[in-house]
N, C-alpha and C positions, 0 to 999 in steps of 0.2 A: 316366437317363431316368425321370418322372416318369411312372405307368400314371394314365389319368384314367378313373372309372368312371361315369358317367352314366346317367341312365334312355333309352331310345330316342326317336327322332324321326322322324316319316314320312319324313326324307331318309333316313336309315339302312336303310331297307327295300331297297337293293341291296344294299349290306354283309351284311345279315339272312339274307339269299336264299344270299347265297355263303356265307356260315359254316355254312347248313343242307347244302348241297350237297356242302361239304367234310366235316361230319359226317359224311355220309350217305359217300362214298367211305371214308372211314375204319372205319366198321360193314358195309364192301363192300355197299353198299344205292346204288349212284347211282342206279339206274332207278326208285328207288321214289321218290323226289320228284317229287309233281306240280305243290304250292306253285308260284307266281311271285310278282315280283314285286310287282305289282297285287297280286295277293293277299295278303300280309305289308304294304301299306297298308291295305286295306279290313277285314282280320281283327285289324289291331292299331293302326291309327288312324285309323277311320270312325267311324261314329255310335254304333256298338257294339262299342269294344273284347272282342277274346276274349283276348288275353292280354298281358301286359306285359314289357319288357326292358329288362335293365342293359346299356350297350358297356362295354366297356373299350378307352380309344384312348389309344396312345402317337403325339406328334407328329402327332396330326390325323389319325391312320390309324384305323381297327377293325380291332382284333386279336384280338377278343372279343366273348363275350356272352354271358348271361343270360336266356334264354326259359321265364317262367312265368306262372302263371293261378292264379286259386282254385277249390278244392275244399273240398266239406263233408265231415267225416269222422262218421257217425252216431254214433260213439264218442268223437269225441277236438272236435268244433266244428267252426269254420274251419280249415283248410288249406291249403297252397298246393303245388302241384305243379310242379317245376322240371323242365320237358321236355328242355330243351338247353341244359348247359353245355358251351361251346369256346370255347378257345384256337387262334387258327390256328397250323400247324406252326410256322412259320418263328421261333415265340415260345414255342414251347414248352419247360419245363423252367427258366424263368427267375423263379420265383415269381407269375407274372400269373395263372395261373389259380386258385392258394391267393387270392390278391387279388378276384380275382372273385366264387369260393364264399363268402368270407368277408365281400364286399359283400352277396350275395343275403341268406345267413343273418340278419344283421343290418336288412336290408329286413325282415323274415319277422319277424324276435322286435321290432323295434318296432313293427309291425301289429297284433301280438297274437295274432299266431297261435296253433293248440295242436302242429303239428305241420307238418312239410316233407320233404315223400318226393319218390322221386324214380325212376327204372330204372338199372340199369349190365349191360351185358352180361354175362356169365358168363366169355367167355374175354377181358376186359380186364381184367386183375390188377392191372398198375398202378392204376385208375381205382377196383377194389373195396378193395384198403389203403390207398388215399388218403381213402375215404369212411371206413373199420372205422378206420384211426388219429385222425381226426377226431371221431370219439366216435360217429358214424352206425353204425344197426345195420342191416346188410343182411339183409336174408330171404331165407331158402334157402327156405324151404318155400309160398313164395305163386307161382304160376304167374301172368304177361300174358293175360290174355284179352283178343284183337281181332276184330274184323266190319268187315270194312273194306264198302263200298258197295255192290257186285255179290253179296257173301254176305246185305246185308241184305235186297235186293234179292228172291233164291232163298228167302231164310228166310220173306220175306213172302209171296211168292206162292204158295206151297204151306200157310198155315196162315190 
């Protein structure tokens, strides 16, 4: 079976929604998605795209995907940040998601980017030697900082 990698289409925004959902179980995070559908069309194919994606579909399915955006690095130029790569389970382990990484990257180095980061959790090992054998240098020493709405919310009102 031949994997076909594609950039996304406003119809893919169910598929979209469910491979976030299934990330999100898999990082034991299901309650934090607030995403809809509706909103994976208006945030990635409304008037103002905020980010863009690769599928990866076998036999007219999506098995996959590619969720990224650009970012400017004051050091390094343009950049692009790949939020969410997945493979769903059931296709797991069968080269699709090498296939996929290796779509984005090559999206990324003919853009001209200077650089392409990304997060990996800490206790997925698999996910950090698949990136570290890849030639990706993971950072141990840079902490996530987030604010999610209610914190901006509390931060504002007090200053």
């Amino acid at each position: 079976m031949d994997l076909t990698i594609r950039p996304a289409i406003s119809s893919d925004s169910n598929a979209i929604i469910g491979l976030i959902k299934e990330l999100a179980l898999f990082e034991k995070e299901p309650e934090s998605v607030i995403l809809t559908e509706d909103d994976v069309k208006e945030y990635g194919f409304g008037k103002k795209p905020l980010f863009e994606c690769l599928i990866a579909e076998l036999e007219n399915q999506v098995i996959g995907m590619a969720l990224f955006y650009s970012r400017f690095s004051t050091w390094k130029g343009p950049t692009i940040h790949l939020e969410d790569l997945i493979i769903t389970e059931d296709y797991k382990g069968r080269g699709y998601g090498t296939q996929l990484y290796s779509a984005f990257i090559n999206y990324s180095y003919v853009k001209g980017v200077q650089r392409i980061e990304w997060n990996v959790l800490d206790w997925n090992t698999p996910a950090v030697k698949f990136y570290e054998k890849s030639g990706a240098n993971v950072l141990q020493e840079w902490c996530t900082v987030q604010m999610d709405f209610e914190a901006m919310k509390s931060y504002l009102a007090k200053h």
